[in-house]
KOLMAR-618095 format. One record per residue (C-alpha): residue in three letters; x, y, z. Coordinates in steps of 0.02 Angstrom, whole numbers, padded with zeros to 5 digits, always signed. Example, Ala and Ser with C-alpha at 12.3 -4.5 7.8 and 13.67 -1.06 7.14 Angstrom:
# KOLMAR-618095
Ala+00615-00225+00390
Ser+00684-00053+00357
//
This chain:
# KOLMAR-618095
Unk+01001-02221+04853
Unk+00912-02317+04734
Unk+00935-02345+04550
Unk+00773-02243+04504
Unk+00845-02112+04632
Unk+01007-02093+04545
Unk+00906-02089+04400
Unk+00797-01940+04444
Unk+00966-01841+04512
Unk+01049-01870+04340
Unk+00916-01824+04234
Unk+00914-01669+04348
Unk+01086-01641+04359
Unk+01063-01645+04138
Unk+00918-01527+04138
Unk+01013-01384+04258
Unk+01160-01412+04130
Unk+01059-01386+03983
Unk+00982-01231+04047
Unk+01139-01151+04100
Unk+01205-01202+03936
Unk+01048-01094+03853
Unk+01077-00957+03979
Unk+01255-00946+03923
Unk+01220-00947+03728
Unk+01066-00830+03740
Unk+01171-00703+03827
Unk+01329-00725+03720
Unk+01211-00701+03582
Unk+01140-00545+03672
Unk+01333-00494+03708
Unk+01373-00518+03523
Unk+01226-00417+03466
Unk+01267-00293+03594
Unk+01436-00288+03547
Unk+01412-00273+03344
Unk+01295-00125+03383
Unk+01382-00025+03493
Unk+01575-00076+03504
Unk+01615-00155+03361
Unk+01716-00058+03204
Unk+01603-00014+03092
Unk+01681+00149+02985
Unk+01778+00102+02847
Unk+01933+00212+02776
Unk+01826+00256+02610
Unk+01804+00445+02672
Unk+01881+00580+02786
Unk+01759+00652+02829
Unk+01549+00641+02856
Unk+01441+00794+02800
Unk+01300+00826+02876
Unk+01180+00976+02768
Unk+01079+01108+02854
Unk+00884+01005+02865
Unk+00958+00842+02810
Unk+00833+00729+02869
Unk+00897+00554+02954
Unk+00839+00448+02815
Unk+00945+00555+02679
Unk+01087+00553+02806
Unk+01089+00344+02795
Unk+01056+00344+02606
Unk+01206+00477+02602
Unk+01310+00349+02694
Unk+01254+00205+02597
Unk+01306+00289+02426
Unk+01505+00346+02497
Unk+01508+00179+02573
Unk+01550+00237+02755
Unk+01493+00097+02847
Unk+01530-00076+02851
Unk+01334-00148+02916
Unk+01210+00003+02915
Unk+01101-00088+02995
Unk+01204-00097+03158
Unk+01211+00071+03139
Unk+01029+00100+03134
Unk+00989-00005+03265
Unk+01101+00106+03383
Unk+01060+00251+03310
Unk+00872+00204+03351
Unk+00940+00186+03539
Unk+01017+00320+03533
Unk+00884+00435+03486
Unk+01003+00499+03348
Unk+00859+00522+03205
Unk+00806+00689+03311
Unk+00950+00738+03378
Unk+01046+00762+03193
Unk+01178+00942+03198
Unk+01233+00962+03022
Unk+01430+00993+03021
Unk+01583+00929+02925
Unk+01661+00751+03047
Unk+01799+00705+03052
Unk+01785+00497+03014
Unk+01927+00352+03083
Unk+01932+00188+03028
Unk+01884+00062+03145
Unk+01764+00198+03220
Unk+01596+00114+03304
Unk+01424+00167+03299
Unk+01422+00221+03484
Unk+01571+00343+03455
Unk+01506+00411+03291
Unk+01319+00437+03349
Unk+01383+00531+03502
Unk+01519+00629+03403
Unk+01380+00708+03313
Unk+01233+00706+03452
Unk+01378+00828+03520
Unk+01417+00939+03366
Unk+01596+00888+03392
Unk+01630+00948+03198
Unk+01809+00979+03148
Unk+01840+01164+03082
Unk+01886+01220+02901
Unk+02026+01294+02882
Unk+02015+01442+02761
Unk+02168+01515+02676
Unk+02133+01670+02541
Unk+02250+01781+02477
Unk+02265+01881+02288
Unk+02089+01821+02259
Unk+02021+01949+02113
Unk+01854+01980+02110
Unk+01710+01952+02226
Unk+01634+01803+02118
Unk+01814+01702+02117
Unk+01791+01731+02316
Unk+01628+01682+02307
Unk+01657+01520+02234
Unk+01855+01472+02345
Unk+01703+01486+02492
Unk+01578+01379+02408
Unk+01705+01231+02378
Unk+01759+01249+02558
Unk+01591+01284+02658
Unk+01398+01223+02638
Unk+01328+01372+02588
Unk+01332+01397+02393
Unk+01424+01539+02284
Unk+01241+01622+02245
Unk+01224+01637+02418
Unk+01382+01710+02460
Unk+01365+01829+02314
Unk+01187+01885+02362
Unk+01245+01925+02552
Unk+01423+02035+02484
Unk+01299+02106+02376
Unk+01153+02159+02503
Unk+01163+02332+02529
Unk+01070+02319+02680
Unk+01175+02175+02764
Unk+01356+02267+02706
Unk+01291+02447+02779
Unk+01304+02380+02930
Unk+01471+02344+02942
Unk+01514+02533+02865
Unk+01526+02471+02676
Unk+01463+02471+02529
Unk+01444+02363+02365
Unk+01611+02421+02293
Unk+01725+02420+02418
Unk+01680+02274+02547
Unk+01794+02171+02472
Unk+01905+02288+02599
Unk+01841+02184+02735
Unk+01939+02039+02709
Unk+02101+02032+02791
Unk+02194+01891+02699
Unk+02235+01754+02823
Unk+02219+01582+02886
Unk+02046+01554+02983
Unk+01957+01411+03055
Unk+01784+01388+03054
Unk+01646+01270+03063
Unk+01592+01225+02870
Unk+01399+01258+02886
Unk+01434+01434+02940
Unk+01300+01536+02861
Unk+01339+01663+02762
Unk+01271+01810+02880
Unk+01362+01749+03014
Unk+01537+01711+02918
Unk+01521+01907+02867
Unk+01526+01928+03054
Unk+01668+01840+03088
Unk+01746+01928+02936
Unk+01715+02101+03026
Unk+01797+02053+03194
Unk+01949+02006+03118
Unk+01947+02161+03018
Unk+01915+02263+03160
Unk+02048+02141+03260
Unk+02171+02206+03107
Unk+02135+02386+03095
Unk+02217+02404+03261
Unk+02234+02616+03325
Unk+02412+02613+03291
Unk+02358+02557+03105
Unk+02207+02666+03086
Unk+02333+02825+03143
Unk+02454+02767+02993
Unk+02315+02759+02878
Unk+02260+02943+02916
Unk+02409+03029+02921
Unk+02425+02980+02744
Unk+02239+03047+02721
Unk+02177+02889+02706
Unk+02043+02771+02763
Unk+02069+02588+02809
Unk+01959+02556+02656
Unk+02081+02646+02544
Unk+02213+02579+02605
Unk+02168+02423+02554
Unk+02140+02487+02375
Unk+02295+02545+02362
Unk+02373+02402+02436
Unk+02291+02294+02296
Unk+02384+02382+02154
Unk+02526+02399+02230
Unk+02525+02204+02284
Unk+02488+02189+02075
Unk+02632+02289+02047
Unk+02761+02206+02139
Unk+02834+02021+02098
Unk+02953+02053+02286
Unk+02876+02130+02424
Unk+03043+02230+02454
Unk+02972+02353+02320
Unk+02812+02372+02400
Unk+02844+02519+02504
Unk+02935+02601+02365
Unk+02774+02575+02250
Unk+02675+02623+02386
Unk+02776+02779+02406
Unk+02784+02810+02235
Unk+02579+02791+02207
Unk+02541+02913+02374
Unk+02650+03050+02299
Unk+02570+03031+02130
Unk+02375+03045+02235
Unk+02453+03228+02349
Unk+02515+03298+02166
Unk+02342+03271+02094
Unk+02420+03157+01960
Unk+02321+03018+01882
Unk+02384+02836+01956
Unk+02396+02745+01776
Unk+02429+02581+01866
Unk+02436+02442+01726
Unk+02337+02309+01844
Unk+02185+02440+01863
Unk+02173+02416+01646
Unk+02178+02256+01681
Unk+02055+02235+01773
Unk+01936+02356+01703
Unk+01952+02239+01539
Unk+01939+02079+01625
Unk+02064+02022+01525
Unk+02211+01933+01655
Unk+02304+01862+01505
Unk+02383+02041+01460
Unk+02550+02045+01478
Unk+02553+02230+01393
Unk+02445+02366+01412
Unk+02411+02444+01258
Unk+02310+02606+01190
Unk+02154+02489+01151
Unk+02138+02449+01338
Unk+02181+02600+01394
Unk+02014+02675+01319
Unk+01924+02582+01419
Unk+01753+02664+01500
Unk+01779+02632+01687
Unk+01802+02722+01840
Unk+01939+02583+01886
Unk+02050+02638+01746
Unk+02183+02739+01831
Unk+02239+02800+01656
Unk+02051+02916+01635
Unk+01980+02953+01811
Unk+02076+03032+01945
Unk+02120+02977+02135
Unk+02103+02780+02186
Unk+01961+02664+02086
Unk+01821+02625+02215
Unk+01876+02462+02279
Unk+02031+02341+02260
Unk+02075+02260+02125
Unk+02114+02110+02204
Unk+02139+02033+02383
Unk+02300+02113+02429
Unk+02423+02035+02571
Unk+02454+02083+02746
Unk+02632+02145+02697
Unk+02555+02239+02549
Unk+02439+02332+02672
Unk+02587+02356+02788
Unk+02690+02419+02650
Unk+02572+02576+02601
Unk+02560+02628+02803
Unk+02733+02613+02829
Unk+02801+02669+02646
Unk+02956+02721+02570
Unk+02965+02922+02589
Unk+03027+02965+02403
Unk+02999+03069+02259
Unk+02966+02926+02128
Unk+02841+02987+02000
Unk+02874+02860+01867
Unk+02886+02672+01866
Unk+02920+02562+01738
Unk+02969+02338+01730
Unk+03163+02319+01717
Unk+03203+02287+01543
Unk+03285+02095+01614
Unk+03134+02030+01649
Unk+03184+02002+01829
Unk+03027+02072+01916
Unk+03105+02217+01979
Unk+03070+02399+01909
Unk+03154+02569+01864
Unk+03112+02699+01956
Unk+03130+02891+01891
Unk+03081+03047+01961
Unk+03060+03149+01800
Unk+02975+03107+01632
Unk+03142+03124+01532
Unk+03223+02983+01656
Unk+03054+02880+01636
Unk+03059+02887+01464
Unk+03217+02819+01431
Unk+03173+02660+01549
Unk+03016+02649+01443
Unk+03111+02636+01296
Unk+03214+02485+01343
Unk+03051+02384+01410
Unk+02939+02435+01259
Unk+03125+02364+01139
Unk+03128+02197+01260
Unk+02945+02166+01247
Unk+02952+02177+01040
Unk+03118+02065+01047
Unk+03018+01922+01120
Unk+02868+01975+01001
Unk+02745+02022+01166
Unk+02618+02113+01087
Unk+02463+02116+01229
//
């Protein structure tokens, strides 16, 4: 082989290097890029979650991201989600975000709807407005629109209620659901458990007291705002139900209460008692036309399965304890009043 031969090979030999050498870089550069896209952390530990509104459009979804700081490179991220076809295929929902999570992973997490459920807990909740707003801070939908559906006589007649007493269709609980529940539909959900609740055995309970379900929610609501221990409840509850089948007016403190809406009073006095509504118990016969509050499962329990007794009066132990005197005539109540009415002017409780 010549000189100019060996010459030609080498040169050769150089150039086939050279090009393998810019095959190799141009596809580690192509596996890097891949890799940063679609494998690579990208969600930082700044948030616990990724909302996703009802409509958001993609471009507010990245400027959303942007602002919590969610993403390490959001340009990676648009570049896959641009693969992807995430921009279109955007399902609003509450995620649930790791650190270290890629874009692959994320984009497909919510291409599937994979959302992670709220979980609502609501018990001695007042009034339709405070439950109105517990939703609003948990769900997408806002307080207004919570308070315009509980409101909508046409919507609630469905379900067999009406403006005052639908509040009787929420069985306090713990309940998962998916935060951008509308809601229409989280009213629906509402009435299966209720219906789920008010089992036969329940319903049969309720009526041989000659009550409805709805009623006996009311009453459960007073007598859950009666009681400090739930071991009095059926006592209360007994107490109250004899008071209804004599025809005797209920003059249950917490129904003042709230017909003032005044929860700071600590006493009931002859200024709130004049009070024009048909929830005060002290003026207008039989049960007010809704709860009073958002009374527990045991307090419901305790009016179907209460204490059989003749307790007409009730009145708060003079200790302070939480507990009450019970008395079956007005003499005996009146002498528990007595001591009550002395503690509450030792310790100068005036309202």
């Amino acid at each position: 082989m010549t000189e100019v031969e060996k010459k030609k090979m080498s040169t050769g030999k150089k150039a086939v290097i050279a090009i393998a050498v810019i095959i190799i870089l141009v596809a580690g550069y192509f596996a890097l890029n891949l890799y940063q896209v679609y494998f690579a952390p990208n969600v930082t530990e700044n948030q616990k979650y990724l909302y996703i509104k009802t409509g958001q459009s993609y471009d507010e979804l990245i400027f959303e991201m942007k602002k919590r700081d969610i993403l390490n490179s959001t340009s990676s991220f648009a570049v896959a989600a641009g693969k992807m076809n995430f921009p279109t295929s955007l399902k609003p929902g509450r995620y649930r975000l790791k650190k270290g999570m890629t874009n692959r992973t994320l984009v497909n997490l919510i291409k599937a709807g994979n959302q992670e459920p709220v979980k609502l807990k609501f018990q001695n909740i007042r009034k339709k407005e405070n439950f109105a707003a517990y939703l609003a801070s948990n769900l997408e939908a806002d307080s207004l629109s919570f308070i315009s559906a509980l409101d909508s006589s046409a919507l609630i007649t469905k379900y067999g209620f009406n403006r005052d007493n639908v509040y009787t269709m929420f069985i306090p609980n713990t309940y998962e659901m998916y935060w951008n529940i509308s809601p229409v539909d989280f009213l629906d959900r509402m009435y299966k458990e209720y219906d789920k609740f008010w089992t036969a055995e329940r319903k049969q309970k309720a009526a041989s007291l000659n009550l409805t379900p709805a009623q006996a929610y009311t009453l459960a609501s007073i007598v859950d705002a009666e009681a400090l221990f739930d071991k009095e409840m059926p006592i209360i509850a007994g107490l109250y139900l004899n008071r209804l089948n004599k025809g005797i007016l209920l003059q249950a403190d917490p129904t003042v209460i709230f017909a003032n809406n005044d929860f700071t009073v600590k006493r009931v006095t002859g200024k709130l008692l004049q009070v024009q509504s048909p929830y005060n118990t002290y003026k207008y016969a039989g049960l007010p036309p809704g709860p009073i509050m958002m009374p527990s499962i045991n307090a419901i329990d305790a009016v179907l399965n209460r204490n059989q007794n003749n307790y007409i009066y009730m009145c708060a132990k003079e200790d302070f304890s939480g507990y009450h005197n019970f008395a079956e005539t007005k003499a005996e109540h009146e002498i528990n009043a007595k001591k009550y009415r002395e503690a509450l002017n030792k310790k100068n409780i005036f309202r």
